[in-house]
SEFI-546771 format. One record per residue (C-alpha): residue in one letter; x, y, z; residue number from 1. Coordinates in steps of 0.2 Angstrom, whole numbers. Example, Ala and Ser with C-alpha at 12.3 -4.5 7.8 and 13.67 -1.06 7.14 Angstrom:
2
+-----+-------+-------+-------+-----+
| res |     x |     y |     z |   n |
+-----+-------+-------+-------+-----+
|   a |    62 |   -22 |    39 |   1 |
|   s |    68 |    -5 |    36 |   2 |
+-----+-------+-------+-------+-----+
END
This chain:
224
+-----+-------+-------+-------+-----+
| res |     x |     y |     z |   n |
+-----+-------+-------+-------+-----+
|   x |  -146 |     7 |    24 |   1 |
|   x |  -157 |    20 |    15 |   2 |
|   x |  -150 |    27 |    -2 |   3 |
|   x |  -159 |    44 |   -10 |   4 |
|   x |  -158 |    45 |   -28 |   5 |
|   x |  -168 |    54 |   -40 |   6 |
|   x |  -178 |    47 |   -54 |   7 |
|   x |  -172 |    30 |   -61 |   8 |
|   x |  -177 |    38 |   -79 |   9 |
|   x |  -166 |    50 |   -79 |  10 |
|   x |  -152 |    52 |   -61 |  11 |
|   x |  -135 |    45 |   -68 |  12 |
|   x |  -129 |    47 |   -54 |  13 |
|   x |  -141 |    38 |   -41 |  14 |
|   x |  -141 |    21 |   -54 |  15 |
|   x |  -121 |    22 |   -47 |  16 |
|   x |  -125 |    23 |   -29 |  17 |
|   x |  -141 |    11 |   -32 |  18 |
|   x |  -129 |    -2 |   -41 |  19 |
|   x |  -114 |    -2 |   -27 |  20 |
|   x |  -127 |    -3 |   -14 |  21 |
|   x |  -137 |   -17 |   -24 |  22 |
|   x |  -117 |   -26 |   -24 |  23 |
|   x |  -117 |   -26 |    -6 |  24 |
|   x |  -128 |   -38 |    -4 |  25 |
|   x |  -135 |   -28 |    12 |  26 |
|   x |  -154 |   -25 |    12 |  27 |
|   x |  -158 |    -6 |    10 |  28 |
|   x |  -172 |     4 |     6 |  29 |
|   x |  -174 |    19 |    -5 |  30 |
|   x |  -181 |    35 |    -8 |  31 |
|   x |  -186 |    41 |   -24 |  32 |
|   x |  -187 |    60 |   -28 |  33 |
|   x |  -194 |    66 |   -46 |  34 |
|   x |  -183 |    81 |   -51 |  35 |
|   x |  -187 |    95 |   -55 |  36 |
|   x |  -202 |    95 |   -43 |  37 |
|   x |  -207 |   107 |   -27 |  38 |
|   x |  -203 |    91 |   -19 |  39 |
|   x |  -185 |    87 |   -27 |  40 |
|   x |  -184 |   106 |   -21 |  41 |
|   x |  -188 |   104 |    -4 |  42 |
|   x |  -180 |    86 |     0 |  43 |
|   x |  -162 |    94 |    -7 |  44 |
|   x |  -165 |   108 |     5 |  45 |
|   x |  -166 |    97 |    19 |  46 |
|   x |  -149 |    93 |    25 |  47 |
|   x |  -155 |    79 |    38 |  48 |
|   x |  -160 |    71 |    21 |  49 |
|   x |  -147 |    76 |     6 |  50 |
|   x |  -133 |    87 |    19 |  51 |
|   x |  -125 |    90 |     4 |  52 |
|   x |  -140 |    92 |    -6 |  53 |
|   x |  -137 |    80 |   -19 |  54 |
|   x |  -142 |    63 |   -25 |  55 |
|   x |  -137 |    49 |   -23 |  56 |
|   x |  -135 |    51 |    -5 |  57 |
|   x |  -132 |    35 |     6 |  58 |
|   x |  -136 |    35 |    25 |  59 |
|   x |  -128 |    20 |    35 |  60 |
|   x |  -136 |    20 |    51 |  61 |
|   x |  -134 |    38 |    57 |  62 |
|   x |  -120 |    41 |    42 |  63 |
|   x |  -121 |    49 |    27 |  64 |
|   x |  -110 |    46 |    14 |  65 |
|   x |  -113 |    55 |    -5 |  66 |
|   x |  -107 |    54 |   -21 |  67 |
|   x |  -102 |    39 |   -28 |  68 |
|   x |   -87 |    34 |   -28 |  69 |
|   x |   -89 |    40 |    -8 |  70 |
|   x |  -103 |    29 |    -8 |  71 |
|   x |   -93 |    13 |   -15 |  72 |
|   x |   -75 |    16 |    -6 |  73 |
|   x |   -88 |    17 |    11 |  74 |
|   x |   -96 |    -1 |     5 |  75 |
|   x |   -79 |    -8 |     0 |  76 |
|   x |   -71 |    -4 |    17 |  77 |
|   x |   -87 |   -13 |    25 |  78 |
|   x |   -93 |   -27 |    15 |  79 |
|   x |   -77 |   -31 |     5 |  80 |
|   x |   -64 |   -21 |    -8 |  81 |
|   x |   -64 |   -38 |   -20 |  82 |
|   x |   -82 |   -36 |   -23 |  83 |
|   x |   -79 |   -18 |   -29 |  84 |
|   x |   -63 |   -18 |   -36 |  85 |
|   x |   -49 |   -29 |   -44 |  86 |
|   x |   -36 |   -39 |   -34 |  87 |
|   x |   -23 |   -37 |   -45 |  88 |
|   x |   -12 |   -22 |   -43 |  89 |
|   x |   -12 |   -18 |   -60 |  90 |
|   x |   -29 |   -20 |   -63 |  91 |
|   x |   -35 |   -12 |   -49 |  92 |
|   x |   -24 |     6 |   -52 |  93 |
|   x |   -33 |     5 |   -71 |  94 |
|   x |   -51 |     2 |   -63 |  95 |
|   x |   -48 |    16 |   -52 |  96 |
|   x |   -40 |    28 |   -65 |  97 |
|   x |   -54 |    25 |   -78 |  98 |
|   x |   -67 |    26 |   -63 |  99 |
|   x |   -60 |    45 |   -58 | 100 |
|   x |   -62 |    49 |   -75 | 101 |
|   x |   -77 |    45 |   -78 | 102 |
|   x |   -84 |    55 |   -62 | 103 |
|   x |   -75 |    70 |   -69 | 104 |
|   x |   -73 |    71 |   -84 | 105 |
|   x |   -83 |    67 |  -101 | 106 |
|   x |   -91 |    83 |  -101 | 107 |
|   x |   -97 |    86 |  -119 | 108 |
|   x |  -107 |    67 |  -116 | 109 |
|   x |  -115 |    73 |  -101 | 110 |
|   x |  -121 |    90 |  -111 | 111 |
|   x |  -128 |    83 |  -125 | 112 |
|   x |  -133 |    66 |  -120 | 113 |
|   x |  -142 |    67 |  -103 | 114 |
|   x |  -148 |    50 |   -96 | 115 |
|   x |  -165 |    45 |  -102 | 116 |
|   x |  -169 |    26 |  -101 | 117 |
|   x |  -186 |    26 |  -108 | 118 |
|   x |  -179 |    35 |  -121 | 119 |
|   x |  -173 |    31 |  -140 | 120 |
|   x |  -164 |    42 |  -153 | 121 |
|   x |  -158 |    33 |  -167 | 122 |
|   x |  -149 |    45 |  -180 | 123 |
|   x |  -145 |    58 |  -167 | 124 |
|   x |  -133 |    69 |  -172 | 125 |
|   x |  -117 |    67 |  -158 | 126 |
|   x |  -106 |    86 |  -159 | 127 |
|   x |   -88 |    83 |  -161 | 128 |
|   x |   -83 |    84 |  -145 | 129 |
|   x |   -96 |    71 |  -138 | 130 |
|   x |   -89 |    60 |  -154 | 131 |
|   x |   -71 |    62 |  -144 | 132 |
|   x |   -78 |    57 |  -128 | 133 |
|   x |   -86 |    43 |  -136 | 134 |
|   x |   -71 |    36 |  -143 | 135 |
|   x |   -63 |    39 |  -128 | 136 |
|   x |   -72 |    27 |  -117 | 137 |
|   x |   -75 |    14 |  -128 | 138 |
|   x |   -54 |    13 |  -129 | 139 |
|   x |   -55 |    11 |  -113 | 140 |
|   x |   -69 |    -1 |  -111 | 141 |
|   x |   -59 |   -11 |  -125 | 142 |
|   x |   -42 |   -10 |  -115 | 143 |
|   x |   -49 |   -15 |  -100 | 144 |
|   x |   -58 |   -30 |  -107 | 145 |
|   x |   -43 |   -36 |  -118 | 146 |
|   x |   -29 |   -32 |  -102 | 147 |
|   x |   -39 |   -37 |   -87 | 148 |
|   x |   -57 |   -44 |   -92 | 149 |
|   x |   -53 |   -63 |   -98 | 150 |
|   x |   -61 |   -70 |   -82 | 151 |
|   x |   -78 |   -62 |   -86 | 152 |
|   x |   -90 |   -52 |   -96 | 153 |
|   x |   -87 |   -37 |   -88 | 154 |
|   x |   -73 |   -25 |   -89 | 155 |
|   x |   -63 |   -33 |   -75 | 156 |
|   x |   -70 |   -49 |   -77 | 157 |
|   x |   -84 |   -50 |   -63 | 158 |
|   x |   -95 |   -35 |   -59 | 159 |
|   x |   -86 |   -21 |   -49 | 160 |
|   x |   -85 |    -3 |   -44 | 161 |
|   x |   -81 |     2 |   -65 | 162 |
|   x |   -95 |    -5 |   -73 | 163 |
|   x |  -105 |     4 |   -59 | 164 |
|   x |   -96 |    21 |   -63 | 165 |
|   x |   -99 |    15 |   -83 | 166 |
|   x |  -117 |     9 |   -83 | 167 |
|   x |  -125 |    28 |   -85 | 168 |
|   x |  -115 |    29 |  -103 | 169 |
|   x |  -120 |    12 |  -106 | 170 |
|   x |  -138 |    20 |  -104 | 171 |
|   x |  -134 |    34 |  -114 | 172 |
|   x |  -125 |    25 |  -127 | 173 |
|   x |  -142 |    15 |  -130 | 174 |
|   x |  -154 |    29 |  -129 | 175 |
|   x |  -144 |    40 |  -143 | 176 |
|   x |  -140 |    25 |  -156 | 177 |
|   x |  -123 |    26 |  -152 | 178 |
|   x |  -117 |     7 |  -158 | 179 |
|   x |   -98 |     1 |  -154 | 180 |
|   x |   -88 |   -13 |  -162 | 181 |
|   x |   -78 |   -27 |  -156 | 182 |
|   x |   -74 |   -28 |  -135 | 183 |
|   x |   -84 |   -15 |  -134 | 184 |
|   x |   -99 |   -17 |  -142 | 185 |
|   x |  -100 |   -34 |  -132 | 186 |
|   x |   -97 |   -27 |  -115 | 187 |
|   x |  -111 |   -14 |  -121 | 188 |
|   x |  -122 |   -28 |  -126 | 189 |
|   x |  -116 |   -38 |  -107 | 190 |
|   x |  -120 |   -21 |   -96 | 191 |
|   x |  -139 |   -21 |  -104 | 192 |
|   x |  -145 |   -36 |  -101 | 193 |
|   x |  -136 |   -36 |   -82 | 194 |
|   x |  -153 |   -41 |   -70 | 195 |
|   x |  -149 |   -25 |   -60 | 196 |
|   x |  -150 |   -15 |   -76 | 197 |
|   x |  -164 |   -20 |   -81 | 198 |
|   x |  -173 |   -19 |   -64 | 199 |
|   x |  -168 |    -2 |   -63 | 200 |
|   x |  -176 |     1 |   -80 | 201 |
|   x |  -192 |    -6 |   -77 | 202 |
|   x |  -195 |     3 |   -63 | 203 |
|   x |  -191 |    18 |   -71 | 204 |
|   x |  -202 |    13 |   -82 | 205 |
|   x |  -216 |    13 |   -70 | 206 |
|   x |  -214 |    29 |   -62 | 207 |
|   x |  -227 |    42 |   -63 | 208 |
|   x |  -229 |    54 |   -82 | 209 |
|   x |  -230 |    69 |   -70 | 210 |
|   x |  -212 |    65 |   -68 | 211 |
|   x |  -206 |    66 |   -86 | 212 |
|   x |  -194 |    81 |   -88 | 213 |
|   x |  -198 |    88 |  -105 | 214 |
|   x |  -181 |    99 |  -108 | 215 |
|   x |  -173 |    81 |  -110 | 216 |
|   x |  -185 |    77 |  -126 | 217 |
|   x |  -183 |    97 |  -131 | 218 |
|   x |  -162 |    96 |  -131 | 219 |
|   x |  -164 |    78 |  -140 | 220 |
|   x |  -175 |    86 |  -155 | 221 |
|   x |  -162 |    98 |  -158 | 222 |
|   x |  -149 |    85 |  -165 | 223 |
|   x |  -161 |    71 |  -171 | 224 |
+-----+-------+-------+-------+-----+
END
């Protein structure tokens, strides 16, 4: 397998695809591409490399399968739905509800709060919307830890398809100074210190400072 993603700094998205692929225990390899480049420019208009030119994009032999949740439904059916998703009913119809809404909603988050690992904003101002969005998805994270997550430290107990979908906010939640109580603040505290989080950061951390997309920094002063 061979995974495309965009930086590790900043691509949301590709830490998704990178983490299902990571939980397949398959060996892969990976392709990096700094955004906003005349490379990023001329790999997403290659479509025997990004068909739909988007990242993360996940080719499986002569397959290509994008977007995320694509990219871990394709996994599950090969390598196992239990790795990815609950067994229990129940559980498994939450993981997938709060997993859909992550990938389309939570728009005021996205806005205001784009992924920046390297970054730190403490005292940053949130709008009321992304405050909204916020308090939305730690209930959630709450819910599913106190209903579903007494087997484990993640939100369905072991690692699965949700904390992939939710490890981006956990990101984002760190960068910005945005602290949570209670389940919440725990499960934050759990998805941080996870070894395949902390891989991903430290590369992203070594990745060239050509790379660095100054419109994140200039959005970020405007509410610090």
């Amino acid at each position: 397998m061979r995974i495309i993603m965009g930086n590790k700094r900043y691509s949301s998205w590709s830490l998704r695809g990178w983490l299902a692929v990571k939980q397949s225990g398959q060996p892969f390899d990976e392709l990096v591409v700094p955004m906003m480049t005349d490379e990023w420019w001329e790999k997403k208009a290659d479509p025997a490399l990004m068909p739909s030119s988007r990242v993360p994009t996940l080719w499986d032999g002569g397959t290509a399968i994008w977007e995320s949740l694509a990219i871990i439904d394709w996994l599950a059916d090969r390598y196992g739905q239990a790795a990815y998703w609950p067994v229990d009913g129940a559980a498994r119809a939450f993981a997938r509800s709060i997993a859909a809404e992550m990938h389309a909603g939570f728009t005021s988050l996205r806005s205001q709060c784009p992924m920046d690992v390297l970054a730190s904003y403490p005292g940053y101002r949130l709008t009321d919307d992304t405050q909204k969005d916020v308090s939305r998805i730690s209930g959630l994270w709450a819910e599913a830890r106190r209903e579903y997550g007494t087997n484990g430290p993640y939100l369905f107990g072991s690692f699965g398809a949700a904390d992939m979908m939710f490890a981006p906010v956990v990101m984002r939640f760190r960068t910005y100074g945005v602290t949570l109580n209670g389940d919440a603040g725990i499960y934050q505290d759990t998805m941080c210190s996870h070894p395949w989080v902390t891989e991903w950061c430290a590369a992203a951390a070594d990745e060239p400072a050509d790379w660095t997309i100054t419109s994140y920094a200039d959005l970020a002063a405007k509410y610090v």
